[in-house]
Structure formats: structure tokens, C-alpha cells
DSSP file (Angstrom, degrees, kcal/mol; ACC not computed):
  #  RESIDUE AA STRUCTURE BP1 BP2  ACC     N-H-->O    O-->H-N    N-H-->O    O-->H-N    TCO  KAPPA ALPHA  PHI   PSI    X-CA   Y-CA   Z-CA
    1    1 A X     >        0   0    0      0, 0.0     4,-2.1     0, 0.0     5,-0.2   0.000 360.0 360.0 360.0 -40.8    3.7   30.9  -21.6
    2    2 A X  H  >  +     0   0    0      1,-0.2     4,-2.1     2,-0.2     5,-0.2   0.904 360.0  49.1 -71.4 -28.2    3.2   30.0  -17.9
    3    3 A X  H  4 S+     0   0    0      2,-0.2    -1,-0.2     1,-0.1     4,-0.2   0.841 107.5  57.6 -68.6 -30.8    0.1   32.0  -17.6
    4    4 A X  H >4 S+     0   0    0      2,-0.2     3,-0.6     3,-0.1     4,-0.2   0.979 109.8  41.3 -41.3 -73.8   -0.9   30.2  -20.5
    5    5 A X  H >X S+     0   0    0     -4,-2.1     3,-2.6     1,-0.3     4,-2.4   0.909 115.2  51.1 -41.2 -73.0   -0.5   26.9  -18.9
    6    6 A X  T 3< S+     0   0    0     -4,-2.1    -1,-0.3     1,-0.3    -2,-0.2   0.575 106.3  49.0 -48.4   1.2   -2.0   28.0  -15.7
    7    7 A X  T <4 S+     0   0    0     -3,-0.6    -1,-0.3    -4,-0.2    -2,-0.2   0.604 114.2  58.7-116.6 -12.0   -5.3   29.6  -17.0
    8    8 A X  T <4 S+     0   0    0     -3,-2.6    -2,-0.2    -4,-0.2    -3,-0.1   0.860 111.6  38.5 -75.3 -62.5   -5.3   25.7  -19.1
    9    9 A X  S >< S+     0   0    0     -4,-2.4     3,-0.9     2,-0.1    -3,-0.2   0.655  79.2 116.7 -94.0   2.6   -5.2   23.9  -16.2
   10   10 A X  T 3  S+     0   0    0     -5,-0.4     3,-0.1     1,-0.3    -3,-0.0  -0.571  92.5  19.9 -65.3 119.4   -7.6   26.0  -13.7
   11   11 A X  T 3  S+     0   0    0      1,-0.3     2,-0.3     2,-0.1    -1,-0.3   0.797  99.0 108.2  62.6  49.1  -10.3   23.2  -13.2
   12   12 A X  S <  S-     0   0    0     -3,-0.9    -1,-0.3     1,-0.1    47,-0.2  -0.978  75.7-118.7-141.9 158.3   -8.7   20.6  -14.1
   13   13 A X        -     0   0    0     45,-1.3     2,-0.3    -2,-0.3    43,-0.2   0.875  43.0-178.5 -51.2 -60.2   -7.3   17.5  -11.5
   14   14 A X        -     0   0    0     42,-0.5     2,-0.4    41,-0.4    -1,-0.2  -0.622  44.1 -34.7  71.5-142.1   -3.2   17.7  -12.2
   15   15 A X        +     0   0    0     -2,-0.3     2,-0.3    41,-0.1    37,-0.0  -0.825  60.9 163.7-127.2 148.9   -0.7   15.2  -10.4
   16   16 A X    >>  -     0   0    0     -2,-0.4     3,-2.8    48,-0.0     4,-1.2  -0.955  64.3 -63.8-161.1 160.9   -1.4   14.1   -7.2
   17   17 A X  H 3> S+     0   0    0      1,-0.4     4,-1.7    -2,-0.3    -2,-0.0   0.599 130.4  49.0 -48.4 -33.4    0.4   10.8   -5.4
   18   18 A X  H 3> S+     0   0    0      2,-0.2     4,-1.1     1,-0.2    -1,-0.4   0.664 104.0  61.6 -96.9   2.3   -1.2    7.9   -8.2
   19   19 A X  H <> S+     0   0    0     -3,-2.8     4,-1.3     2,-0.2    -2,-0.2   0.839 107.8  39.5 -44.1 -65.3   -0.1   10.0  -11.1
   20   20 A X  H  X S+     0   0    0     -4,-1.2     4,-3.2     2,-0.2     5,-0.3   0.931 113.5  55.4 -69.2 -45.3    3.6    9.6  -10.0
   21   21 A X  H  X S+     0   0    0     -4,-1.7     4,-2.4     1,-0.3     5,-0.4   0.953 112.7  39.4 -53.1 -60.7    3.0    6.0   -9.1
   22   22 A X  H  X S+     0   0    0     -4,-1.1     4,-1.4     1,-0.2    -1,-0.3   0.765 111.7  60.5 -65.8 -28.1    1.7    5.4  -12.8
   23   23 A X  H  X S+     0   0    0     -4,-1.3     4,-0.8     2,-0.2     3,-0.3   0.921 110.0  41.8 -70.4 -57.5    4.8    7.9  -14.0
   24   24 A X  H  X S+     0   0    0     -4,-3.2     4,-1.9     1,-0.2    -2,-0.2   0.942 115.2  51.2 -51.2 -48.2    7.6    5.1  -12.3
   25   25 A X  H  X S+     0   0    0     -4,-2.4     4,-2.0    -5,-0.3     5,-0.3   0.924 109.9  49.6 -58.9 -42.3    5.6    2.0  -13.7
   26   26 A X  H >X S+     0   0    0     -4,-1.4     3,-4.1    -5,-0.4     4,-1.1   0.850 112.7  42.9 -61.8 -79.7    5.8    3.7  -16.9
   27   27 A X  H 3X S+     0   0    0     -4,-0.8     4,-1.7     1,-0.3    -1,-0.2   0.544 115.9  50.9 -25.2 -22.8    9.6    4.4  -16.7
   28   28 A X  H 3< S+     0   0    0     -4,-1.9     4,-0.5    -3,-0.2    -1,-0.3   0.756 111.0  46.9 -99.3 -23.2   10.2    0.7  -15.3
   29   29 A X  H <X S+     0   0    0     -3,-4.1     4,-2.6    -4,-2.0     5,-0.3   0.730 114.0  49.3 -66.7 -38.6    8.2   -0.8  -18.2
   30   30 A X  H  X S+     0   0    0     -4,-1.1     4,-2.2    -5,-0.3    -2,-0.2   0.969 113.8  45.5 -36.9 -70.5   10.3    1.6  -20.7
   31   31 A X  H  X S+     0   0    0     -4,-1.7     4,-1.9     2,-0.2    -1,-0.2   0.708 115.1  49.9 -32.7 -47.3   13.6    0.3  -19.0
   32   32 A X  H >> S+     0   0    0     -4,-0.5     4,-3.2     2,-0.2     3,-0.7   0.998 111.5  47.3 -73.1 -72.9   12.1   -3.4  -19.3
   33   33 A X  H 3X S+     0   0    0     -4,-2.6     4,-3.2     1,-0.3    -2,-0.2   0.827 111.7  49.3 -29.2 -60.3   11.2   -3.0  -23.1
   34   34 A X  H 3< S+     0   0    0     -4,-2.2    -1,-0.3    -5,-0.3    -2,-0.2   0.894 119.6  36.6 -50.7 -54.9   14.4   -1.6  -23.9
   35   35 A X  H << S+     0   0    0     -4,-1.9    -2,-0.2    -3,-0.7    -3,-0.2   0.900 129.0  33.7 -42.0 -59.7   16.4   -4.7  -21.9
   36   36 A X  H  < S-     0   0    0     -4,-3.2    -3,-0.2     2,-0.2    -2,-0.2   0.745  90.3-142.1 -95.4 -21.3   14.1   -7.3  -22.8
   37   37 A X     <  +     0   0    0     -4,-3.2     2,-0.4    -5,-0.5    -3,-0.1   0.516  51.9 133.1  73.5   5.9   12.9   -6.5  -26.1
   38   38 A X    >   -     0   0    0      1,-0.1     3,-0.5    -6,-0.1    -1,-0.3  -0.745  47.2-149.5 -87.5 139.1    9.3   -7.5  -25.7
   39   39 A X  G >> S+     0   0    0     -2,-0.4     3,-2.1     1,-0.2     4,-2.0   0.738  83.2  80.3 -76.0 -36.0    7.0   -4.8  -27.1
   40   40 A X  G 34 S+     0   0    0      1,-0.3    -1,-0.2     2,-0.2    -2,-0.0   0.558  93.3  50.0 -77.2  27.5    4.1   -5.6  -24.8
   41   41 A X  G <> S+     0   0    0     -3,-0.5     4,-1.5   -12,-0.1    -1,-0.3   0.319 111.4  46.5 -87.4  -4.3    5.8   -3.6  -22.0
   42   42 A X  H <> S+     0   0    0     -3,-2.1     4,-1.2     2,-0.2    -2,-0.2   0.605 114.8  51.1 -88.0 -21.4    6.4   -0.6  -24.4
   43   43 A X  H  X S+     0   0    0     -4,-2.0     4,-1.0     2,-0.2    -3,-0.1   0.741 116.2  36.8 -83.8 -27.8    2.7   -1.3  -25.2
   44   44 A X  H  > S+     0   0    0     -5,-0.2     4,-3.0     3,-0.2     5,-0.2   0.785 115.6  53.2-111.4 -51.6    1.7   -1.3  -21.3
   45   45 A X  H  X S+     0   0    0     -4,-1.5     4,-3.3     2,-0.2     5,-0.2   0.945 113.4  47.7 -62.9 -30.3    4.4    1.8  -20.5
   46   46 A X  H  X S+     0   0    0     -4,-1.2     4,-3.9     2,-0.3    -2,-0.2   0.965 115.7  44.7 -64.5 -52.2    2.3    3.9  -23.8
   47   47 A X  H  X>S+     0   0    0     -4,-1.0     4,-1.9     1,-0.2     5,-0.6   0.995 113.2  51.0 -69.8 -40.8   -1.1    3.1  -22.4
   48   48 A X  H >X5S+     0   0    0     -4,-3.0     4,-2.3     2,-0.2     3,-1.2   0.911 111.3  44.5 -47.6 -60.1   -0.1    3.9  -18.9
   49   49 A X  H 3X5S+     0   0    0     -4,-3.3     4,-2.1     1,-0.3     5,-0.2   0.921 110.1  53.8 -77.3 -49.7    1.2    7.2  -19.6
   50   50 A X  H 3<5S+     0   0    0     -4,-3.9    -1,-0.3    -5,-0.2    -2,-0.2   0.724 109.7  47.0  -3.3 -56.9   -1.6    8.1  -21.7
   51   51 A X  H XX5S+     0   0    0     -4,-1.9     4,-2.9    -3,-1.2     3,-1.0   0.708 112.7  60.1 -72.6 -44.8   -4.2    7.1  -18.7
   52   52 A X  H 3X<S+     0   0    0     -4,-2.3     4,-0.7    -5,-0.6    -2,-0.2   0.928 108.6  34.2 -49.2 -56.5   -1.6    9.3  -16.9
   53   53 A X  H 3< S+     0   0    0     -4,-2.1    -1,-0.3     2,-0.2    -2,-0.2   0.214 112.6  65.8 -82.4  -5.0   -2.0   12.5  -19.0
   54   54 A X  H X> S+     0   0    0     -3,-1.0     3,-2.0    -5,-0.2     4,-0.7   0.796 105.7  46.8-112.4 -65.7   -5.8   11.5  -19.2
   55   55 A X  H >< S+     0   0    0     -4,-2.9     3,-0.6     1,-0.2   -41,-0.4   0.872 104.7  52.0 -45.7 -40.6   -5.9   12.1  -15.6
   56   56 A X  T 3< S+     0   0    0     -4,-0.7   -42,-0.5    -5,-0.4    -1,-0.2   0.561 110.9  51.7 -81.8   3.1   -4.1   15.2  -15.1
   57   57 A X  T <4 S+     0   0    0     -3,-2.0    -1,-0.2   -44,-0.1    -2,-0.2   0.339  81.7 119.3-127.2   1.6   -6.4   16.9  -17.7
   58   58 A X    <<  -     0   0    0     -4,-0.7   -45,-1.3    -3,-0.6     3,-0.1  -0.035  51.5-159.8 -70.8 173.4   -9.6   16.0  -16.4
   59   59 A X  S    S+     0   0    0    -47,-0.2     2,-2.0     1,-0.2     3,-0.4   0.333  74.6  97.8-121.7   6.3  -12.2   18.3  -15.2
   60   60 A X     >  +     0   0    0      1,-0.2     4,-1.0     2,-0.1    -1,-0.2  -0.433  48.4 162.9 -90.9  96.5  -13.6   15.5  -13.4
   61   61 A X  H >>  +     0   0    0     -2,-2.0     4,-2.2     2,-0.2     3,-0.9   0.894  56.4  49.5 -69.6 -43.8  -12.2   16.1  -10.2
   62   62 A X  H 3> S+     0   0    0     -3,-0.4     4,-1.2     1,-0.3     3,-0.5   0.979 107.8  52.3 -75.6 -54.0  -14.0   14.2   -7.7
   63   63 A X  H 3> S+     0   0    0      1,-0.2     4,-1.1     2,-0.2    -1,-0.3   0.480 111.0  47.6 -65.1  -4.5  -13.9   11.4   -9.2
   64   64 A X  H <X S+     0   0    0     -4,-1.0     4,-3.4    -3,-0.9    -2,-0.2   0.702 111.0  58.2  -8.2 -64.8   -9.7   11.7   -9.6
   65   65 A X  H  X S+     0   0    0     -4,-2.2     4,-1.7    -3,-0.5    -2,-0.2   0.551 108.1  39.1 -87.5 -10.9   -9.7   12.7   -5.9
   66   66 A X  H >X S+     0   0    0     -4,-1.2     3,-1.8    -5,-0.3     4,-0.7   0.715 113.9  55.9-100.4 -57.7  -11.5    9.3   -4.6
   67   67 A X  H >X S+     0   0    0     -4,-1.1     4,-2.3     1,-0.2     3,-1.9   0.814 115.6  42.3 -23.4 -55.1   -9.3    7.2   -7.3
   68   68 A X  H 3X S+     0   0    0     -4,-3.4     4,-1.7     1,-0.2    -1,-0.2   0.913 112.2  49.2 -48.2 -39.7   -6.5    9.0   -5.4
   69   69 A X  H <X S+     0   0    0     -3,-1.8     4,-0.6    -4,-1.7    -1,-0.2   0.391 108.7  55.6 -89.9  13.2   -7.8    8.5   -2.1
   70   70 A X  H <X S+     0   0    0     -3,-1.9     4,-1.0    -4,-0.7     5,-0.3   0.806 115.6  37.4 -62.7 -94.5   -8.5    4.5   -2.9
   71   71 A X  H  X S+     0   0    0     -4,-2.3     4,-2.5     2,-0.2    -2,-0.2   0.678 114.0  53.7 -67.3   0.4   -5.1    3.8   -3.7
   72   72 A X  H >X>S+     0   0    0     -4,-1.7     4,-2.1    -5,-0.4     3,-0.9   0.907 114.2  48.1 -73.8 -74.3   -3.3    6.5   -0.7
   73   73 A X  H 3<5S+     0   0    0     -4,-0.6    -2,-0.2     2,-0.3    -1,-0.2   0.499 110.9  55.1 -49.4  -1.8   -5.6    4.4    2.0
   74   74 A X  H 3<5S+     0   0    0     -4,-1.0    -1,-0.2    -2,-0.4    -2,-0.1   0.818 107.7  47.7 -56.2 -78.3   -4.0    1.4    0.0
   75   75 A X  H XX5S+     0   0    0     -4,-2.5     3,-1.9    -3,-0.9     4,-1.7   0.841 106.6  58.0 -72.2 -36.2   -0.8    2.6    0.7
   76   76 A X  H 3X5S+     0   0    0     -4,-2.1     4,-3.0     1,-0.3     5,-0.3   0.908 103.2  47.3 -56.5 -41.0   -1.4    3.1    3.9
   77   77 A X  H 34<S+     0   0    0     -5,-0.5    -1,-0.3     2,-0.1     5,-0.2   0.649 106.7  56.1 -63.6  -1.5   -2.2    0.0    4.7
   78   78 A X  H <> S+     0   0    0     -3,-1.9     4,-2.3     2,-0.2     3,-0.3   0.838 105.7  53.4-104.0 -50.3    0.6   -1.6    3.0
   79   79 A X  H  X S+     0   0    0     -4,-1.7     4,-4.7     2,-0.2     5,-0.4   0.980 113.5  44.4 -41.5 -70.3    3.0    0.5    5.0
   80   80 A X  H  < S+     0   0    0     -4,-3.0     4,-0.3     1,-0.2    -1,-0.2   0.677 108.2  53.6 -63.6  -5.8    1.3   -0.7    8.4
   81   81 A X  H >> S+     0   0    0     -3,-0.3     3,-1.0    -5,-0.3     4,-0.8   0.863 113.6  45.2 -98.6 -69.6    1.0   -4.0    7.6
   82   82 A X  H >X S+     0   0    0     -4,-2.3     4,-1.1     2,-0.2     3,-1.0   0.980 111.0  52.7 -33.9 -71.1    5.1   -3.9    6.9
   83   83 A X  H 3X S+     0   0    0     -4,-4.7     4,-1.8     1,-0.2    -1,-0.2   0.744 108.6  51.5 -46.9 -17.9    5.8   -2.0   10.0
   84   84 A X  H <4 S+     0   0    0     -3,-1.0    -1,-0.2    -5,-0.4    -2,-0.2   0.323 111.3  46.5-107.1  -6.2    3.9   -4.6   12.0
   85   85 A X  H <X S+     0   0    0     -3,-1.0     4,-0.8    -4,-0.8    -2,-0.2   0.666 108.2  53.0-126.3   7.4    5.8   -7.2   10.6
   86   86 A X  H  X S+     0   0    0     -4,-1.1     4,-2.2    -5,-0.2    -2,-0.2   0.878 113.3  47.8 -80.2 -51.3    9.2   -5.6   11.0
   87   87 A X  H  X S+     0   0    0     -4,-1.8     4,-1.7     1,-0.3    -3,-0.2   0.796 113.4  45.7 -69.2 -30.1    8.2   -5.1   14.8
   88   88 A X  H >4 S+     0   0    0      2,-0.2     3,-0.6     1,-0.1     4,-0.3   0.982 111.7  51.0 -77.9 -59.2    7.1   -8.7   15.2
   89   89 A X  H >< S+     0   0    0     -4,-0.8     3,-2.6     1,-0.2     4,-0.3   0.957 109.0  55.3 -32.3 -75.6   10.2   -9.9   13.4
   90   90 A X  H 3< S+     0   0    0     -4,-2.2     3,-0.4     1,-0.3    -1,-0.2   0.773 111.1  43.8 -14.7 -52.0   12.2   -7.6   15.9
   91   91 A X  T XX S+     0   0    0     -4,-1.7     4,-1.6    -3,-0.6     3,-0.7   0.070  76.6 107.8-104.2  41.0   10.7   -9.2   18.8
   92   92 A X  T <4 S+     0   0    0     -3,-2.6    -1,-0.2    -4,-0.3    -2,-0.1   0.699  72.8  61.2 -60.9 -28.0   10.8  -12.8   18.0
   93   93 A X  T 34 S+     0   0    0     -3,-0.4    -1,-0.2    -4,-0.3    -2,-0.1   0.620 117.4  27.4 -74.7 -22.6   13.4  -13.7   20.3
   94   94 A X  T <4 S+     0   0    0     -3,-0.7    17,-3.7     1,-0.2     2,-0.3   0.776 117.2  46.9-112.8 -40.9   11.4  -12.5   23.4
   95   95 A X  E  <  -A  110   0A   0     -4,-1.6     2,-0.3    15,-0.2    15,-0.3  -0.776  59.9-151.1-102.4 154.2    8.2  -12.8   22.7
   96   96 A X  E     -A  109   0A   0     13,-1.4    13,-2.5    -2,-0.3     2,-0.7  -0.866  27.7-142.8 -89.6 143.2    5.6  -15.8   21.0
   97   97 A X  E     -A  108   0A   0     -2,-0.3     2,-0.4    11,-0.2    11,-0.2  -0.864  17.0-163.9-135.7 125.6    2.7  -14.4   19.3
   98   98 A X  E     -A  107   0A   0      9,-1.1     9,-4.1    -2,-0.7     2,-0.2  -0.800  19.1-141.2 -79.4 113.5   -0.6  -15.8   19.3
   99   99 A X  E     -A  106   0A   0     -2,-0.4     7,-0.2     7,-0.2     2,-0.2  -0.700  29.0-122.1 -81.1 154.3   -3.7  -15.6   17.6
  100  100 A X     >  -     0   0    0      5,-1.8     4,-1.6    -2,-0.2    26,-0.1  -0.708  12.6-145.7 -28.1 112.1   -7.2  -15.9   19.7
  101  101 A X  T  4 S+     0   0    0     -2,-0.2    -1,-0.1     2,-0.1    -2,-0.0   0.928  97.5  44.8 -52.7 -40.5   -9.4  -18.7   18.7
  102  102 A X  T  4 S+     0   0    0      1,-0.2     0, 0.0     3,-0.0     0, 0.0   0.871 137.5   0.8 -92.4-101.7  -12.5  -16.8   19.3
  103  103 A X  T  4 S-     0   0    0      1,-0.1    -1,-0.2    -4,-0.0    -2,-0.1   0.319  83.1-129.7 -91.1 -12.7  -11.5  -13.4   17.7
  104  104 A X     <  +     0   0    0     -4,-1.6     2,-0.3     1,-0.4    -1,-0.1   0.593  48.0 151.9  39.9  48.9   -8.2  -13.6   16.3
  105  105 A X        -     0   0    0      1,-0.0    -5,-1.8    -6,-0.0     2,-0.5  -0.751  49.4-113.1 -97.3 159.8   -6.9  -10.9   17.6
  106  106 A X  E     -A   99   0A   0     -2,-0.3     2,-0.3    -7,-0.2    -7,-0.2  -0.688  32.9-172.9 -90.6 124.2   -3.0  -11.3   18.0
  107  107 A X  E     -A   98   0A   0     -9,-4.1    -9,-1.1    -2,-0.5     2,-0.4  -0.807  18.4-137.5-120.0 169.4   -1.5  -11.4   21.7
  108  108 A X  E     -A   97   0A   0     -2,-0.3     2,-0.4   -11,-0.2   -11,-0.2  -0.978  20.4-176.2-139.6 120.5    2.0  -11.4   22.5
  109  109 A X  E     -A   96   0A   0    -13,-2.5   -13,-1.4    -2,-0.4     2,-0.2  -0.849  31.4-111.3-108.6 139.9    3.3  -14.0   25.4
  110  110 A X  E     -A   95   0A   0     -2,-0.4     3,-0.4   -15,-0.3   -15,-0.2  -0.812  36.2-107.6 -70.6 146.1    7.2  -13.9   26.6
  111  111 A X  S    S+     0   0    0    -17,-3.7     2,-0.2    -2,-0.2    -1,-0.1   0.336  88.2  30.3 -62.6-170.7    9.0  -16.6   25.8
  112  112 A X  S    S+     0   0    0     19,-0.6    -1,-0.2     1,-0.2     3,-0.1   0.338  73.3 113.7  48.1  17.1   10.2  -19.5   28.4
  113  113 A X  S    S-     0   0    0      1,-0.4    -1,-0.2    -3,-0.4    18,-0.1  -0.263  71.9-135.9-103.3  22.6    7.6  -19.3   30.8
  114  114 A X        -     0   0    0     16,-0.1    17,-1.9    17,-0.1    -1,-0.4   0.158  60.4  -9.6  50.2-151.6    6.4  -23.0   30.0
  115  115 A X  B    S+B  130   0B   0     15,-0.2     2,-0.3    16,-0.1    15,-0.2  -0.591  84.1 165.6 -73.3 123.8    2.5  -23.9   29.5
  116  116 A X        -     0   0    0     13,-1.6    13,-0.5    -2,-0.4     2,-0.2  -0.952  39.1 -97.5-124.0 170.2    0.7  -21.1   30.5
  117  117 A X        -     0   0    0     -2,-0.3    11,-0.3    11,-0.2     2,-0.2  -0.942  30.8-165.7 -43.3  57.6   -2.9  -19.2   30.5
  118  118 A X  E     -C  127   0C   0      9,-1.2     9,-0.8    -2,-0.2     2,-0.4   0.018   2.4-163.7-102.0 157.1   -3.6  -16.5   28.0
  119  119 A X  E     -C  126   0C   0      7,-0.2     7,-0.2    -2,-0.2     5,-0.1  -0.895  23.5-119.7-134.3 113.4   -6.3  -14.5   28.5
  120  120 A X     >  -     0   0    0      5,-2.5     4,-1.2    -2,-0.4     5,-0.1  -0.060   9.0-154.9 -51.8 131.2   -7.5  -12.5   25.4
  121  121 A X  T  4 S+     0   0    0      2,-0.1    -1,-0.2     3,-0.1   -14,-0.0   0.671  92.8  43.6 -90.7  -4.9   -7.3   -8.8   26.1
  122  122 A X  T  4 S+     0   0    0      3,-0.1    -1,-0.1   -17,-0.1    -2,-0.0   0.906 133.8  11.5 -75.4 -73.8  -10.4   -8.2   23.2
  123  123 A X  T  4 S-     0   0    0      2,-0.1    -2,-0.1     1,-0.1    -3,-0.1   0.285  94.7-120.4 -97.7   1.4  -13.0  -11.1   24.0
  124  124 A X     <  +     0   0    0     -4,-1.2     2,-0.6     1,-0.2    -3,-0.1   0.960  58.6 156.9  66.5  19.3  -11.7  -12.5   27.6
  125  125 A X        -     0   0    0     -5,-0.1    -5,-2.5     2,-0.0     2,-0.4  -0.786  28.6-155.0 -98.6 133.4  -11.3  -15.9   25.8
  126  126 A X  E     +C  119   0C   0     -2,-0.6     2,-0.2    -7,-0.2    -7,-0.2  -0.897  21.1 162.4-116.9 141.1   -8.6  -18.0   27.8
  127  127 A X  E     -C  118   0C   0     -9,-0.8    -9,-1.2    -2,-0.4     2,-0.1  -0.946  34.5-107.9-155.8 149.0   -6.6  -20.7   26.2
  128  128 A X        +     0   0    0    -11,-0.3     2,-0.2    -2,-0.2   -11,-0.2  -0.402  34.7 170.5 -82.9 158.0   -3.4  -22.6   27.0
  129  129 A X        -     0   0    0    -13,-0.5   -13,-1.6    -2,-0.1     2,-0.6  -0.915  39.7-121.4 179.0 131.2   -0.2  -22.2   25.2
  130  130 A X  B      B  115   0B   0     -2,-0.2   -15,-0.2   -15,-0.2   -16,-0.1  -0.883 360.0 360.0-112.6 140.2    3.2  -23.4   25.8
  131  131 A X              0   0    0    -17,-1.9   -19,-0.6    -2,-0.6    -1,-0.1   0.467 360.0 360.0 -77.5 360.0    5.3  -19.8   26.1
């Protein structure tokens, strides 16, 4: 039976990282349905998992592999964008952080040091600040 299966899916996509995502949304819309009693989240978990199994059987690969690699570059961003606002949180106490008029790039002052200079470390645009 497992040779079956494996000679079934040779040249087709399988499960890969948005697959699982679209497997938890189903199971938290299941859970919901069940709780709340509204049918359009049983409605939402049916089609999702559907689309799910729709995926995992295609023979269109490439186009699978950029969906996947849309929403991974997604997640990555979401991650760095979190980690950079735990670190900023983190330093709040020491540092003030500043955008650049001219480019917006974010600089980072220490605190208590009254009005001072900044000088942008992308575009070299200096503007006053009180630290």
C-alpha cells in the first residue's frame, strides 16, 4: 500500500510549509464552528481543506512552489518586523529612536544627552533632536 501511494504521488507538489498553515486554520475554524455554532466557519474550514488537498495533488509544481515561496518570504518578514520591535522595545530605556526626514531611515540616539545633532548614517542629513 505504501508503494502504491508513493508511485501516486511521484510528480505531484505534496505538503510543504502553506499546506500546514491552511491544515491549523482549518482545525481552528472546526474548533470555532463547534463552540460557536455558526456554520460559515465549518463552511470556510470544508473549503480550506479541500484547496488544501487540491494542492498536495497537483502536478503543477511550479506554480505550488512560488505560492509557497510568496507566503515563506511573508513569513519572513513578519518574523523580522517582530524581532525589531522586540529589540526596540528592549532598548527604550536607553535609547530614543528617530526617523530621518529626508530618508526615513531609523537612527538610534541615547537618551539624556539634551538637544543634540543627528547626523543620518544613510543620506548625511543632520537634524536636531532633543535626546
Amino acid at each position: 500500500m505504501k508503494e502504491k501511494f508513493r508511485r501516486f504521488m511521484t510528480g505531484r507538489y505534496g505538503v510543504d510549509q502553506l499546506s500546514r498553515l491552511y491544515l491549523v486554520l482549518t482545525l481552528v475554524l472546526l474548533v470555532l464552528s463547534m463552540f460557536t455554532g455558526i456554520q460559515i466557519f465549518y463552511l470556510l474550514a470544508v473549503v480550506l481543506l479541500v484547496y488544501m488537498y487540491y494542492r498536495m495533488f497537483s502536478r503543477n509544481i511550479s506554480k505550488m512552489y512560488a505560492q509557497n515561496q510568496k507566503y515563506l518570504n511573508f513569513r519572513y518578514k513578519m518574523t523580522v518586523k517582530w524581532n525589531n520591535t522586540k529589540k526596540h522595545w528592549a532598548q527604550r530605556k536607553e535609547y530614543h529612536f528617530y526617523r530621518c526626514p529626508k530618508c526615513h531611515q531609523k537612527v538610534r540616539v541615547p537618551r539624556g544627552k539634551g538637544r543634540i545633532c543627528i547626523t543620518c548614517p544613510k543620506c548625511r542629513e543632520e537634524f536636531i533632536k532633543n535626546s
